[in-house]
C-alpha atoms as an extended CHARMM CRD file, in Angstrom:
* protein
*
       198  EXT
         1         1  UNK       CA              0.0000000000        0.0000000000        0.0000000000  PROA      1               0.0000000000
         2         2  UNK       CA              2.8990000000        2.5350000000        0.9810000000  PROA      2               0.0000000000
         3         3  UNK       CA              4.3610000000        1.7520000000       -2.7930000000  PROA      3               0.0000000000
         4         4  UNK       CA              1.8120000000        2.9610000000       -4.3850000000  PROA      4               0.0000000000
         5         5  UNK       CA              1.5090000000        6.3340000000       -2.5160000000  PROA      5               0.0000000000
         6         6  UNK       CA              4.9570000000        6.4660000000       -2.7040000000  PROA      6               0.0000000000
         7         7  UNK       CA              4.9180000000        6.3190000000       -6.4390000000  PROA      7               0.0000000000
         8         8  UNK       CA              2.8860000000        9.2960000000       -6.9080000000  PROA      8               0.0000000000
         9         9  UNK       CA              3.9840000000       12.5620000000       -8.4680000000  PROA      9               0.0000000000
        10        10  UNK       CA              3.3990000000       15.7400000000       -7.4100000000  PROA      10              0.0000000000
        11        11  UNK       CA              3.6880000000       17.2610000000      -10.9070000000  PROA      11              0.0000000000
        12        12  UNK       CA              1.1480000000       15.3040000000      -12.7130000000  PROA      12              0.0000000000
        13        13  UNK       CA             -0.7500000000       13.1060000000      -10.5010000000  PROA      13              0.0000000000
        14        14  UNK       CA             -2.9540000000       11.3620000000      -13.4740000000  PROA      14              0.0000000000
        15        15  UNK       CA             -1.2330000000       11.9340000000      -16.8660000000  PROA      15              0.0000000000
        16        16  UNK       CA             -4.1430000000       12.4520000000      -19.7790000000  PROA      16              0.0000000000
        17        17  UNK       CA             -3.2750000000        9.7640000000      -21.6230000000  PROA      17              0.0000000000
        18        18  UNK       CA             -1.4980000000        6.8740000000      -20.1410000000  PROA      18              0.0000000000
        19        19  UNK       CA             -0.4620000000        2.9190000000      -21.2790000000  PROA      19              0.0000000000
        20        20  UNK       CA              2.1110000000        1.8170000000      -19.3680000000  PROA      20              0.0000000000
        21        21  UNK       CA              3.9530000000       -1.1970000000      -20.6010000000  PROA      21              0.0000000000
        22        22  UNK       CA              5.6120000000       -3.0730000000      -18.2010000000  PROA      22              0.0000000000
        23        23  UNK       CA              9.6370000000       -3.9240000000      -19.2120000000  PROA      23              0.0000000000
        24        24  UNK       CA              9.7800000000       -7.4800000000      -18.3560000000  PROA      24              0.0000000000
        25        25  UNK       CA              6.7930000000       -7.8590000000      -21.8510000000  PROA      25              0.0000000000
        26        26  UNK       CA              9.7340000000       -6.3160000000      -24.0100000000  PROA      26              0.0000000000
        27        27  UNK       CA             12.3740000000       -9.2660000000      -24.0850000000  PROA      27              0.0000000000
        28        28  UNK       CA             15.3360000000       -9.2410000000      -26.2140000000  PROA      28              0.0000000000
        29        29  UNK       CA             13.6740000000       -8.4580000000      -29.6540000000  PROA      29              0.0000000000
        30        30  UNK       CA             11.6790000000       -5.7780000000      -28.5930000000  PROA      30              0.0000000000
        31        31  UNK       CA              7.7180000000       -5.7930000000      -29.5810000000  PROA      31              0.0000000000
        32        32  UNK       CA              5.0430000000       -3.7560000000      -31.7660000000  PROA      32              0.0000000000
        33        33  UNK       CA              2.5310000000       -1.9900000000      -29.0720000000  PROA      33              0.0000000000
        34        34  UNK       CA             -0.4270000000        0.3870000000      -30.9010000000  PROA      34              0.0000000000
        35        35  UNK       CA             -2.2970000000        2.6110000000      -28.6930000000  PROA      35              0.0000000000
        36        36  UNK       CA             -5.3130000000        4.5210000000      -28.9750000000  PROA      36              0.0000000000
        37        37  UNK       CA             -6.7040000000        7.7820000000      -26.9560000000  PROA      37              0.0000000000
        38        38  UNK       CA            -10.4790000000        7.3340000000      -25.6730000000  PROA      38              0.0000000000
        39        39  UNK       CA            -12.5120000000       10.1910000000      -26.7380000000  PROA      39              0.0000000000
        40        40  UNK       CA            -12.4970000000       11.1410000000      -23.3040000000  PROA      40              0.0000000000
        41        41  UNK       CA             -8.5700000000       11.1450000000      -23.2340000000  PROA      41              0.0000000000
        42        42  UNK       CA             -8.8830000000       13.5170000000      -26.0500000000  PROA      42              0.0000000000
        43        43  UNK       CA            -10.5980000000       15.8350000000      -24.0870000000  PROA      43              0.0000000000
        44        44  UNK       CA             -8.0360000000       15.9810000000      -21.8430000000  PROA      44              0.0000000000
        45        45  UNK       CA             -5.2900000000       16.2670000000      -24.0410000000  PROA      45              0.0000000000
        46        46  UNK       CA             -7.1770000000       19.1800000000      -25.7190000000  PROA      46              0.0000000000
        47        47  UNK       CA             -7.1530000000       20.8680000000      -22.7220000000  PROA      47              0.0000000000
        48        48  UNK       CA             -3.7010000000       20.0880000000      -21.6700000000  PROA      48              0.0000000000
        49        49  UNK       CA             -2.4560000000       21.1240000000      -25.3370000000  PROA      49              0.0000000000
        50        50  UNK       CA             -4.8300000000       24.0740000000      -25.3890000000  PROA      50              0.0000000000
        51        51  UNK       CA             -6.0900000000       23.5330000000      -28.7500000000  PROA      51              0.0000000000
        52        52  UNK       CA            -10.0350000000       23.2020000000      -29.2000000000  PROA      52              0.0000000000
        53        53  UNK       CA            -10.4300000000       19.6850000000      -29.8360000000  PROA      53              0.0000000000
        54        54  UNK       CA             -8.2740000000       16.5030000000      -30.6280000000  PROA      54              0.0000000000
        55        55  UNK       CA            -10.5660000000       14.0540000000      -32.3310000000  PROA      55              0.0000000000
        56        56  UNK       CA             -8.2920000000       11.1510000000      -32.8070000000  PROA      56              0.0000000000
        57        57  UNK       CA             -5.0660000000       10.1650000000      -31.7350000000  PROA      57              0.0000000000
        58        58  UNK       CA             -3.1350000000        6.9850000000      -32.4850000000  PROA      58              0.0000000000
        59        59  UNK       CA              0.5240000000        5.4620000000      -31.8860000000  PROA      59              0.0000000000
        60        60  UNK       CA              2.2580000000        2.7520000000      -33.3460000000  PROA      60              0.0000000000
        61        61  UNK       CA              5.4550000000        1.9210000000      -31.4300000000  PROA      61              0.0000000000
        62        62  UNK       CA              8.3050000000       -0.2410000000      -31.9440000000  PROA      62              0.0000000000
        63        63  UNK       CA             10.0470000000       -0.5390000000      -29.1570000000  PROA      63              0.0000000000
        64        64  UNK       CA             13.7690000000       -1.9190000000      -29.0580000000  PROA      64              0.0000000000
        65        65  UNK       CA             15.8820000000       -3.0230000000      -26.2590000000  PROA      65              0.0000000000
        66        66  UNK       CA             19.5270000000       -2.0850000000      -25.6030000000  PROA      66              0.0000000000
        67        67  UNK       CA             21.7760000000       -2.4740000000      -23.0030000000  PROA      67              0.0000000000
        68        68  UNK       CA             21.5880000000       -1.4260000000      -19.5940000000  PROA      68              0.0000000000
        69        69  UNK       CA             17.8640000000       -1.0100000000      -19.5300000000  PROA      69              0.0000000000
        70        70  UNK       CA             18.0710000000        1.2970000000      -22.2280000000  PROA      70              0.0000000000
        71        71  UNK       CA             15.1520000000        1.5440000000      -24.6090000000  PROA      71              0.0000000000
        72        72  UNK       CA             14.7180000000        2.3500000000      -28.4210000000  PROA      72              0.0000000000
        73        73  UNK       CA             11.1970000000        3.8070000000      -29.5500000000  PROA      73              0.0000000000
        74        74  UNK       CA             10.3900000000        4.2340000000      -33.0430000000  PROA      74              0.0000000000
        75        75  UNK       CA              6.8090000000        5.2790000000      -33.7130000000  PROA      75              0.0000000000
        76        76  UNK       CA              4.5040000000        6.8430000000      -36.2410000000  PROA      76              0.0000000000
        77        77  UNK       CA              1.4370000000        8.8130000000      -34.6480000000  PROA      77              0.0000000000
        78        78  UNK       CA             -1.3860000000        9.6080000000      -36.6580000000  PROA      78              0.0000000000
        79        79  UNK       CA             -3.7120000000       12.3810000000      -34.7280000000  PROA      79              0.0000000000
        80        80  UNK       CA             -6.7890000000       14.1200000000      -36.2160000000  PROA      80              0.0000000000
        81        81  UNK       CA             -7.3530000000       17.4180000000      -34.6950000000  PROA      81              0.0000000000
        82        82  UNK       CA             -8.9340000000       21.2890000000      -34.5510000000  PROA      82              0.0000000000
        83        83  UNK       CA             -6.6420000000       24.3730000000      -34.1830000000  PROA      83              0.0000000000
        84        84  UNK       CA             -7.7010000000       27.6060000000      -33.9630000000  PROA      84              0.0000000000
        85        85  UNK       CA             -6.2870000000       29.8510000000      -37.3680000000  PROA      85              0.0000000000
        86        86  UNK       CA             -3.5490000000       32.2480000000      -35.6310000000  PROA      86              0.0000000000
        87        87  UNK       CA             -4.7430000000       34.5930000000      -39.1580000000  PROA      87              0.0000000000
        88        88  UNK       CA             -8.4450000000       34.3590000000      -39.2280000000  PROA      88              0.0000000000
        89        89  UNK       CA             -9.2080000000       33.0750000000      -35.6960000000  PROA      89              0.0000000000
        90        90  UNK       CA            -11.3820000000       30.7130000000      -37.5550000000  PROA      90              0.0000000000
        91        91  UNK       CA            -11.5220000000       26.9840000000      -36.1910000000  PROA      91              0.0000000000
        92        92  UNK       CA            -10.2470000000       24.4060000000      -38.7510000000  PROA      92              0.0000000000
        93        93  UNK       CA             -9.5860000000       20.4360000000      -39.0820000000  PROA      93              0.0000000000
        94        94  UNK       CA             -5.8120000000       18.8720000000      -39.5310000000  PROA      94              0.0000000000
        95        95  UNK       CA             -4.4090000000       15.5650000000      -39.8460000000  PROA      95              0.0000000000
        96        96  UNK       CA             -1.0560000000       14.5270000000      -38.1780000000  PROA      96              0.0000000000
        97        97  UNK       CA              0.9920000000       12.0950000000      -39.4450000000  PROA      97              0.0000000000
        98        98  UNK       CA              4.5940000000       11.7780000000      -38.2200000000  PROA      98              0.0000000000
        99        99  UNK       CA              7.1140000000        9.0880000000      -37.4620000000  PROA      99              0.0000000000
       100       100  UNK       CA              9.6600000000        9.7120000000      -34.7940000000  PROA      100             0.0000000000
       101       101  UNK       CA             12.1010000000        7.7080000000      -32.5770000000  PROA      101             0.0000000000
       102       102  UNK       CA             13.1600000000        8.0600000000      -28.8720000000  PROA      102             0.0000000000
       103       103  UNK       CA             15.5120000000        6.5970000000      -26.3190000000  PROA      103             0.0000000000
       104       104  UNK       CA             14.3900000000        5.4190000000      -22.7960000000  PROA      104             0.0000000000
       105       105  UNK       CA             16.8420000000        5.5090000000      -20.3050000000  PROA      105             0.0000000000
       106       106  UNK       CA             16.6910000000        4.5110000000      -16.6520000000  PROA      106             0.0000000000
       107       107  UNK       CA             16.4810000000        7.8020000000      -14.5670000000  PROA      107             0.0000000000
       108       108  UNK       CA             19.4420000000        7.1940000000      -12.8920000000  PROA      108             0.0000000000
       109       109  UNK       CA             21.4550000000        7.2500000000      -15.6890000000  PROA      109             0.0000000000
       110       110  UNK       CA             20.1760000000        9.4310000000      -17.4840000000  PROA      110             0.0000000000
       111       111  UNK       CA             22.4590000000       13.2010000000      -18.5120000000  PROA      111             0.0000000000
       112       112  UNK       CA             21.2950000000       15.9130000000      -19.4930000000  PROA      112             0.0000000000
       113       113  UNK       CA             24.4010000000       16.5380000000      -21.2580000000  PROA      113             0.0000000000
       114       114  UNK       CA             24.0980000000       13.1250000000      -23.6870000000  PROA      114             0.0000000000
       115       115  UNK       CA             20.2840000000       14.3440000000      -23.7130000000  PROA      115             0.0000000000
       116       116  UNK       CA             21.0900000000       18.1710000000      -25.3040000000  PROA      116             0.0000000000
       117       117  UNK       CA             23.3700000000       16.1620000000      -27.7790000000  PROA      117             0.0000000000
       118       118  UNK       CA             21.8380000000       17.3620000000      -30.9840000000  PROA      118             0.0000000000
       119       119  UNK       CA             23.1160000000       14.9810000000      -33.4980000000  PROA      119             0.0000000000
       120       120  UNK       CA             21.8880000000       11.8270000000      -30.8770000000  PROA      120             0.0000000000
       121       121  UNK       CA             18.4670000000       10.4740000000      -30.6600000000  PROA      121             0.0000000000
       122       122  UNK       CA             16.3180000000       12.4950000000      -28.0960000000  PROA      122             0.0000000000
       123       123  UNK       CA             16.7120000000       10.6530000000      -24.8340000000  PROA      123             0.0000000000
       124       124  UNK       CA             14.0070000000       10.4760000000      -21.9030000000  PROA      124             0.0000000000
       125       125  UNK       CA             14.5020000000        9.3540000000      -18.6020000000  PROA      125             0.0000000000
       126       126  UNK       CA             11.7000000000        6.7210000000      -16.8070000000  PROA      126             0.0000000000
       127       127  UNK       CA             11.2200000000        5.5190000000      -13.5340000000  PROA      127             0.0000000000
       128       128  UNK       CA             10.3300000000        2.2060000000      -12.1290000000  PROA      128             0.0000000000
       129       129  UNK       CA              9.3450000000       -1.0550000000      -14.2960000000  PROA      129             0.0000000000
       130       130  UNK       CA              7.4110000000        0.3830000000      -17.1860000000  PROA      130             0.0000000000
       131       131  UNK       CA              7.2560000000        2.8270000000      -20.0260000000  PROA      131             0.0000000000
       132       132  UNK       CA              4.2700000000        5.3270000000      -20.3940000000  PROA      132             0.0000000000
       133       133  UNK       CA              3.6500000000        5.1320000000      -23.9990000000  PROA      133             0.0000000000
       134       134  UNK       CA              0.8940000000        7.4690000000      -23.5790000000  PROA      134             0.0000000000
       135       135  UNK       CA              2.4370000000        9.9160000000      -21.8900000000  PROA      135             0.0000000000
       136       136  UNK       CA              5.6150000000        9.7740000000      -24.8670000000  PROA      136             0.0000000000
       137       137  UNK       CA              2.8250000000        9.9890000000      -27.3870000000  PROA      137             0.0000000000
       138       138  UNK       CA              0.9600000000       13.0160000000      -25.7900000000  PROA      138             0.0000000000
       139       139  UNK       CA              4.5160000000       14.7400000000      -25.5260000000  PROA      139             0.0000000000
       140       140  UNK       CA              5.3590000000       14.0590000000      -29.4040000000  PROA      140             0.0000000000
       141       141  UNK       CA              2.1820000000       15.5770000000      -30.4400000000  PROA      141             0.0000000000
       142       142  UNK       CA              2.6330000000       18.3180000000      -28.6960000000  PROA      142             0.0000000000
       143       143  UNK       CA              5.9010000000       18.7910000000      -30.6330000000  PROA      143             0.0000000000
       144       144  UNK       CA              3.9670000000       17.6660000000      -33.6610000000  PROA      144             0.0000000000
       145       145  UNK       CA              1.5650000000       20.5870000000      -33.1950000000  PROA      145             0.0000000000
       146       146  UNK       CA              2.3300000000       23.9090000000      -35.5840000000  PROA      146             0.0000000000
       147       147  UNK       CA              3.2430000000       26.9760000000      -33.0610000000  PROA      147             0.0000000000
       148       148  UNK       CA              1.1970000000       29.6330000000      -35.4550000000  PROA      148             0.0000000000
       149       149  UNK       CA             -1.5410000000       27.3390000000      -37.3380000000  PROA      149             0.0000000000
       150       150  UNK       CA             -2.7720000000       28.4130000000      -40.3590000000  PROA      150             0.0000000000
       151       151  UNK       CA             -5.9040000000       27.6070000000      -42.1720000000  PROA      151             0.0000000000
       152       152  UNK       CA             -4.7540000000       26.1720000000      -45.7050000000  PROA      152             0.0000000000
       153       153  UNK       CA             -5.4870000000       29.2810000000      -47.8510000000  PROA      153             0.0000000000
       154       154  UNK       CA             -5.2130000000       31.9380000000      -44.8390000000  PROA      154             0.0000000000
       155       155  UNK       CA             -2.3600000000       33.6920000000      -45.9620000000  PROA      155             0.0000000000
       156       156  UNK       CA             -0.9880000000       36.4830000000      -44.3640000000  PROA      156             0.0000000000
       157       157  UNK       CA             -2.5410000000       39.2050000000      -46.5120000000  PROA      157             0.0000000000
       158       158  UNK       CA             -5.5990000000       38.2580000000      -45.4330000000  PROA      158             0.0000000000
       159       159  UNK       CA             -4.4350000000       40.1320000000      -41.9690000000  PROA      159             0.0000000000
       160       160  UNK       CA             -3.2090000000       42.7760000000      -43.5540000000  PROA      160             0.0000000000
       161       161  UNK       CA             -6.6570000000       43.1260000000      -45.0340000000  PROA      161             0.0000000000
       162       162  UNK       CA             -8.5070000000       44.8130000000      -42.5200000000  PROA      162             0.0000000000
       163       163  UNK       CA             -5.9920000000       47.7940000000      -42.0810000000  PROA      163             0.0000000000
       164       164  UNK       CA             -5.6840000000       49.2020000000      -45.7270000000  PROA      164             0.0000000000
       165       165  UNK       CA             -9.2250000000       49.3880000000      -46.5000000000  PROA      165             0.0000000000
       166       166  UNK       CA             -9.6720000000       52.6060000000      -46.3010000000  PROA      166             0.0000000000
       167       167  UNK       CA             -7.0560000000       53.6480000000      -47.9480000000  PROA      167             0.0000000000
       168       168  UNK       CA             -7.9550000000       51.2770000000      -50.8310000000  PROA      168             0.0000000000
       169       169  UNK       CA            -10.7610000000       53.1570000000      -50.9670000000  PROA      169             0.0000000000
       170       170  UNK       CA             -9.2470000000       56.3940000000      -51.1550000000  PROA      170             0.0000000000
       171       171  UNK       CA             -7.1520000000       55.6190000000      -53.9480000000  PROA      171             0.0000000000
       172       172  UNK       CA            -10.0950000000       53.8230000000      -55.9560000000  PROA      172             0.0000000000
       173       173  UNK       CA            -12.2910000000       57.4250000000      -55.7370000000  PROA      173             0.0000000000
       174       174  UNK       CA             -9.0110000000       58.9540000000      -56.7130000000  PROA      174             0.0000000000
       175       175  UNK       CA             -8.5640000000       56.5480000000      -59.5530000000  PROA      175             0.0000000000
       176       176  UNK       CA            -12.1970000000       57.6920000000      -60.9960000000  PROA      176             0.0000000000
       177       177  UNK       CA            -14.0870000000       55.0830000000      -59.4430000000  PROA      177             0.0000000000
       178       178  UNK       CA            -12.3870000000       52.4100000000      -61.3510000000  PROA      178             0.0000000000
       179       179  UNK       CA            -11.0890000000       49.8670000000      -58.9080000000  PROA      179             0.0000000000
       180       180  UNK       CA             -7.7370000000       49.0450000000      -59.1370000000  PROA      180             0.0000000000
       181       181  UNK       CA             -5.6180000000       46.3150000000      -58.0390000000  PROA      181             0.0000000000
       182       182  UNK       CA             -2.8850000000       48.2130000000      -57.1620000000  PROA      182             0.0000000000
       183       183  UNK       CA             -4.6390000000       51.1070000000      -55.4490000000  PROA      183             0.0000000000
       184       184  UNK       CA             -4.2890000000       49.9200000000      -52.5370000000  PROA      184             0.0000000000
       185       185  UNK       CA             -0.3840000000       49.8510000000      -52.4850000000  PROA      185             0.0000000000
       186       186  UNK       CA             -0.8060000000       53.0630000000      -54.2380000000  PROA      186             0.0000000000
       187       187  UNK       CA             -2.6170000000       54.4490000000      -51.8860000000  PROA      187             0.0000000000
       188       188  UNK       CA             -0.0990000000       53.3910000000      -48.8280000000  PROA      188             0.0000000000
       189       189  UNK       CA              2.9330000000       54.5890000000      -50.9280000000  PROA      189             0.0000000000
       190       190  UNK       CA              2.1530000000       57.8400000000      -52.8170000000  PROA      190             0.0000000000
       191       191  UNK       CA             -1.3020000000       59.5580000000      -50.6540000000  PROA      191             0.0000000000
       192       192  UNK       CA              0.7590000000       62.8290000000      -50.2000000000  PROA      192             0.0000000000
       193       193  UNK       CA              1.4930000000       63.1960000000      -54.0990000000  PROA      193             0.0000000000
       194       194  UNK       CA             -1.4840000000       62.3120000000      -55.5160000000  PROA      194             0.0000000000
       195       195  UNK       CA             -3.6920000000       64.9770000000      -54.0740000000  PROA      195             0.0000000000
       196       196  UNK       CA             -0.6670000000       67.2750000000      -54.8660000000  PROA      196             0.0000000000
       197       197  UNK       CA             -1.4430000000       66.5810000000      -58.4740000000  PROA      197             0.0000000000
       198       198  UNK       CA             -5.1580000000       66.8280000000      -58.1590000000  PROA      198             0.0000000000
């Protein structure tokens, strides 16, 4: 009973999304694990990820053994979600689908300085007699996740947009009504010198 108060963290008491594969399943030639969030794990990793909704989120693992307790994860998550347009501010629909590889190693010998390496695989420490696979894939979709999302099609003009307008207009009653495509850029350029010549 102590043990299992004792292996409670203070950081994260219930992680989102957790499968925890115990190490003595892995043997020498390593296995194939796939995992799958519940919708109500998807909730939660919405909310944890502050994005408005993740839909769908698989893993595929294969997990290697090494050495000294030292674990090789190659997986390819495939994750359908909604972000929110950092242009528009419109809510759209994206599909993730990304393969990336890990190292496990035992917390105790684990470095930060082998970890910062940037030409080695990224390595993670664990703790105790199992590997969260959950918990690795929430983290690599949070890395999957684009920082500014962007709504196919938004492009940044589309911001611009709402500033210029009314000097578009300006320069399309200076223009004689007709509209033109540059007036706009004529209009942010030149304003002083074309009333001059008026």
């Amino acid at each position: 009973m102590s043990d299992s108060q004792g292996t409670s963290h203070s950081h994260s008491p219930q992680p989102e999304f957790s499968r925890r594969l115990l190490l003595n399943r892995i043997g020498h030639d390593g296995l194939t694990e796939t995992i799958k969030a519940s919708d109500a794990e998807c909730r939660a990793l919405a909310k944890r990820l502050e994005i408005p909704t993740v839909h769908a989120l698989t893993c595929r693992f294969n997990v290697i053994s090494e050495p000294s307790d030292h674990f090789v994860l190659e997986g390819v998550l495939t994750a359908h979600v909604a972000l929110e347009c950092v242009i528009t501010g419109e809510v759209f629909e994206d599909a993730l689908n990304e393969s990336f590889a890990v190292r496990l190693v035992p917390s105790r010998r684990f470095s930060e300085e082998t970890a910062s390496d940037l030409e080695a695989i990224d390595e993670i420490p664990y703790e105790g007699n199992a590997l969260d696979l959950g918990e690795i894939a929430a983290e690599q979709l949070a890395l999957m996740l684009p920082a500014y999302p962007r709504k196919p099609g938004a492009a940044l003009e589309n911001a611009v947009d709402e500033a210029p307008r009314e000097t578009a207009e300006e320069a399309e009653d200076e223009a004689g009504g007709r509209p033109n495509p540059f007036g706009a850029l004529a209009g942010l350029s030149l304003p002083k010198k074309k009333t001059d010549l008026s």
